[in-house]
Short mmCIF file of the C-alpha atoms (twelve columns), coordinates in Angstrom:
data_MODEL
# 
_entry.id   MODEL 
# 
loop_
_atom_site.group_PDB 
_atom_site.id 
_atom_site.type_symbol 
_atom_site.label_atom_id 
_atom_site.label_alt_id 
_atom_site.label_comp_id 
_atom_site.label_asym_id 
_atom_site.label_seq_id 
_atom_site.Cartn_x 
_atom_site.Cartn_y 
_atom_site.Cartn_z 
_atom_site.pdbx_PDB_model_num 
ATOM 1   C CA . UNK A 1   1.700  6.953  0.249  1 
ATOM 2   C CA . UNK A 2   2.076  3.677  1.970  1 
ATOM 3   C CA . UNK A 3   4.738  3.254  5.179  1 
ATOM 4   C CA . UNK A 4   7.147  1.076  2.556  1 
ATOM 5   C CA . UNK A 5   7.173  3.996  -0.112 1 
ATOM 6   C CA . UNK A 6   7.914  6.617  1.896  1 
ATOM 7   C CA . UNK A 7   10.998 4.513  3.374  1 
ATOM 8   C CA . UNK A 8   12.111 4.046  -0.664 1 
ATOM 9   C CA . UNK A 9   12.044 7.764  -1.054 1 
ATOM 10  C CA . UNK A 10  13.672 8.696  2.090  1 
ATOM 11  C CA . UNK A 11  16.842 5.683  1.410  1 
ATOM 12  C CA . UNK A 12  16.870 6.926  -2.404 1 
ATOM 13  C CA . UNK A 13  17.491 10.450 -0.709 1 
ATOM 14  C CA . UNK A 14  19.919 9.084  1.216  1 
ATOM 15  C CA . UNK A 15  21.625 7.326  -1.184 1 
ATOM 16  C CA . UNK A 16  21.764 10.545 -3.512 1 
ATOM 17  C CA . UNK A 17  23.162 12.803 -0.661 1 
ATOM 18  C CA . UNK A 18  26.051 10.172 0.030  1 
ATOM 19  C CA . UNK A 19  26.715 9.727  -3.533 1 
ATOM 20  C CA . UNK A 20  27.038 13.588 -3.644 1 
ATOM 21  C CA . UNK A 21  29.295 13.105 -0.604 1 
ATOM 22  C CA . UNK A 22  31.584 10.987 -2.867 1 
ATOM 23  C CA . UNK A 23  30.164 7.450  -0.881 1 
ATOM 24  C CA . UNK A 24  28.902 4.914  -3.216 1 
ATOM 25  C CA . UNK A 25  28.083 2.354  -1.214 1 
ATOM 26  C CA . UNK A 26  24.603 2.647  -0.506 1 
ATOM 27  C CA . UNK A 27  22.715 0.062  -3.099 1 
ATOM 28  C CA . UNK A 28  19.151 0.981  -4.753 1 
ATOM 29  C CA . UNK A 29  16.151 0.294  -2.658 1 
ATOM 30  C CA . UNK A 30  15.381 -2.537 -4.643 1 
ATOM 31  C CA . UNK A 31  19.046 -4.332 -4.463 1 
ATOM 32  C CA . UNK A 32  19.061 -2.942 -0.484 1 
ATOM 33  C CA . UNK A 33  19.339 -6.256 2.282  1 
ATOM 34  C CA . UNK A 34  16.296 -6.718 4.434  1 
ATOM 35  C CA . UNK A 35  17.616 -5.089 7.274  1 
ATOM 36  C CA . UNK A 36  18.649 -1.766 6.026  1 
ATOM 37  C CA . UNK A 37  14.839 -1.802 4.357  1 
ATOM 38  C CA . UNK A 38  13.693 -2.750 7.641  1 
ATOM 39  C CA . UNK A 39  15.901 0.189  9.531  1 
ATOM 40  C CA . UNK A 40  14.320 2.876  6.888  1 
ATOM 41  C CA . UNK A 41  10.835 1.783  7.945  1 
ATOM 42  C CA . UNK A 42  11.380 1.530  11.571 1 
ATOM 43  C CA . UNK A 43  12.658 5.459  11.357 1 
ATOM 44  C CA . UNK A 44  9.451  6.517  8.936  1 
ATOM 45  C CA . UNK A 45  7.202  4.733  11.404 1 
ATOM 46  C CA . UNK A 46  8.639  6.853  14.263 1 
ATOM 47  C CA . UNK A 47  8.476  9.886  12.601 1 
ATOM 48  C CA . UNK A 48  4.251  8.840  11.562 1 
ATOM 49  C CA . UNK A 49  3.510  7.659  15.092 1 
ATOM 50  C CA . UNK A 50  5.191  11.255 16.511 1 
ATOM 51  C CA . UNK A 51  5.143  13.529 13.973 1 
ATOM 52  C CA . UNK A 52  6.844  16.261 16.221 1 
ATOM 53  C CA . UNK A 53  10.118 14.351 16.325 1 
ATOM 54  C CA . UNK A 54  13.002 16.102 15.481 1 
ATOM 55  C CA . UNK A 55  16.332 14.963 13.410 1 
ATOM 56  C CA . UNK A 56  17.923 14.222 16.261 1 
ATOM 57  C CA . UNK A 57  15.357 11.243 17.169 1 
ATOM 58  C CA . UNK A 58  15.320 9.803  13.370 1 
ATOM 59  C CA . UNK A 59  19.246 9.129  14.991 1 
ATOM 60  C CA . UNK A 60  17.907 8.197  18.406 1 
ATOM 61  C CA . UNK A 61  15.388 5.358  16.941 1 
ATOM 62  C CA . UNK A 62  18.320 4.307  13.955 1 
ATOM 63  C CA . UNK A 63  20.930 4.302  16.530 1 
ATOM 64  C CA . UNK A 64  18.211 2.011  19.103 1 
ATOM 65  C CA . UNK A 65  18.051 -0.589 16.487 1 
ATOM 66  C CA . UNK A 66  21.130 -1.333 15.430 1 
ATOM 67  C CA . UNK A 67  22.160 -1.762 18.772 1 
ATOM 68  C CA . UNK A 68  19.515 -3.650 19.670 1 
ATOM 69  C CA . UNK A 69  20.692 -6.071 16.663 1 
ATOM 70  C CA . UNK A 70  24.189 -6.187 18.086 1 
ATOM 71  C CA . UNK A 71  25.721 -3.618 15.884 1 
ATOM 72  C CA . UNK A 72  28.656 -1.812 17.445 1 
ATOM 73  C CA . UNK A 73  30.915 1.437  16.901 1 
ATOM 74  C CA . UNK A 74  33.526 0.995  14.333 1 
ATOM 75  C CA . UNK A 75  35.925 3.110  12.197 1 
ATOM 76  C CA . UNK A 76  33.458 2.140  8.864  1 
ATOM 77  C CA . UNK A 77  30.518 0.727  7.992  1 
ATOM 78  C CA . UNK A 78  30.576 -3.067 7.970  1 
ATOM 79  C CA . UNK A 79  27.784 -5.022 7.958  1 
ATOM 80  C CA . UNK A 80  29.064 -8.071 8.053  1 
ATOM 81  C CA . UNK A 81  30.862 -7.313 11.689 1 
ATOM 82  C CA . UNK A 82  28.095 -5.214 12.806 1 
ATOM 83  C CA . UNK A 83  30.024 -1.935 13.081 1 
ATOM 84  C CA . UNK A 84  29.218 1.632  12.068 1 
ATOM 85  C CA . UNK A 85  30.968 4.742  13.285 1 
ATOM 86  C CA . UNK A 86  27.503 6.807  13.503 1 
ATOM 87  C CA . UNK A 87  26.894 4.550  16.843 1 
ATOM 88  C CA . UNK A 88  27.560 7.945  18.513 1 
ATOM 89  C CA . UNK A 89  24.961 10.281 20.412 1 
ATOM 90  C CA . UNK A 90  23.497 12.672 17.601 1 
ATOM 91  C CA . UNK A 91  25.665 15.969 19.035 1 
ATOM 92  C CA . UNK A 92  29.021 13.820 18.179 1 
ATOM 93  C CA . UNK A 93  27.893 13.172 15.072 1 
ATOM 94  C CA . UNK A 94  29.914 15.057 12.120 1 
ATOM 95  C CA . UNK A 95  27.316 17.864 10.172 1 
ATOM 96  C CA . UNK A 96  27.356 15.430 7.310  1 
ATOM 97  C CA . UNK A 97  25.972 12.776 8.862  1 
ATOM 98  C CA . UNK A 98  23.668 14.884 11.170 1 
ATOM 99  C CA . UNK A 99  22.229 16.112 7.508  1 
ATOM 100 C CA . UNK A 100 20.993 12.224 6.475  1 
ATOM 101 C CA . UNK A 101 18.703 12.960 9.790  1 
ATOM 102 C CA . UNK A 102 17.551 15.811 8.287  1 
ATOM 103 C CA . UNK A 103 16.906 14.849 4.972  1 
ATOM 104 C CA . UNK A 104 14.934 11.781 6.437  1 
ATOM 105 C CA . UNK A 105 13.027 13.738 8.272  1 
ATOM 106 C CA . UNK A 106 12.021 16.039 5.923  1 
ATOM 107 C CA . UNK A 107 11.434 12.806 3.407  1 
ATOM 108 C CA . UNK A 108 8.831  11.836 6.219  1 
ATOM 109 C CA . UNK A 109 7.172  15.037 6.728  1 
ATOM 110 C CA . UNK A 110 6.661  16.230 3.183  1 
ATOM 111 C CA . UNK A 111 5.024  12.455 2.049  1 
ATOM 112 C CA . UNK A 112 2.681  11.958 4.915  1 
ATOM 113 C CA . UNK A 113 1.058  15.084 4.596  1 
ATOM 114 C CA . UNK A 114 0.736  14.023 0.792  1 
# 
């Protein structure tokens, strides 16, 4: 599998696991903006160029981005003011969230040994 479809599976992963968290707000890969496309493939290329990378760095390298783009902590997600209130160091992070990392992870693993 290419870098870009193993970043659809891993966000369509994501999105299920929120969904089953009762949080509908994640949109199908295909009606995703750029950058949370581009955010999914910056994690999968992480976890290709270091394959021994745990959970906690698929939040390390997510976390790097966003600020790097200017994103900040907030009490929800909003894109359009650049806050998210997983902005926090992975061990602050509520089990929920710390599963997404998980998931991703294992998303990564499973498809590039495919």
């Amino acid at each position: 599998m290419t870098k870009e479809e193993i970043a659809r599976v891993a966000h369509e992963v994501n999105r299920a696991y929120c969904e089953a968290l009762g949080d509908h707000s994640q949109p199908a890969w295909e009606e995703a903006p750029q950058w949370q496309r581009e955010s999914a493939l910056h994690v999968v290329e992480m976890h290709l160029n270091d394959p021994a990378a745990g959970p906690q760095a698929s939040h390390e390298a997510w976390m790097a981005q966003k600020l790097a783009e200017g994103w900040k902590l907030g009490p929800v997600k909003n894109p359009d003011a650049r806050e998210h209130p997983c902005l926090v160091p992975f061990d602050e992070l509520p089990v929920e969230q710390k599963v997404k990392d998980y998931l991703f992870r294992g998303v990564v693993r499973a498809l590039s040994t495919s």
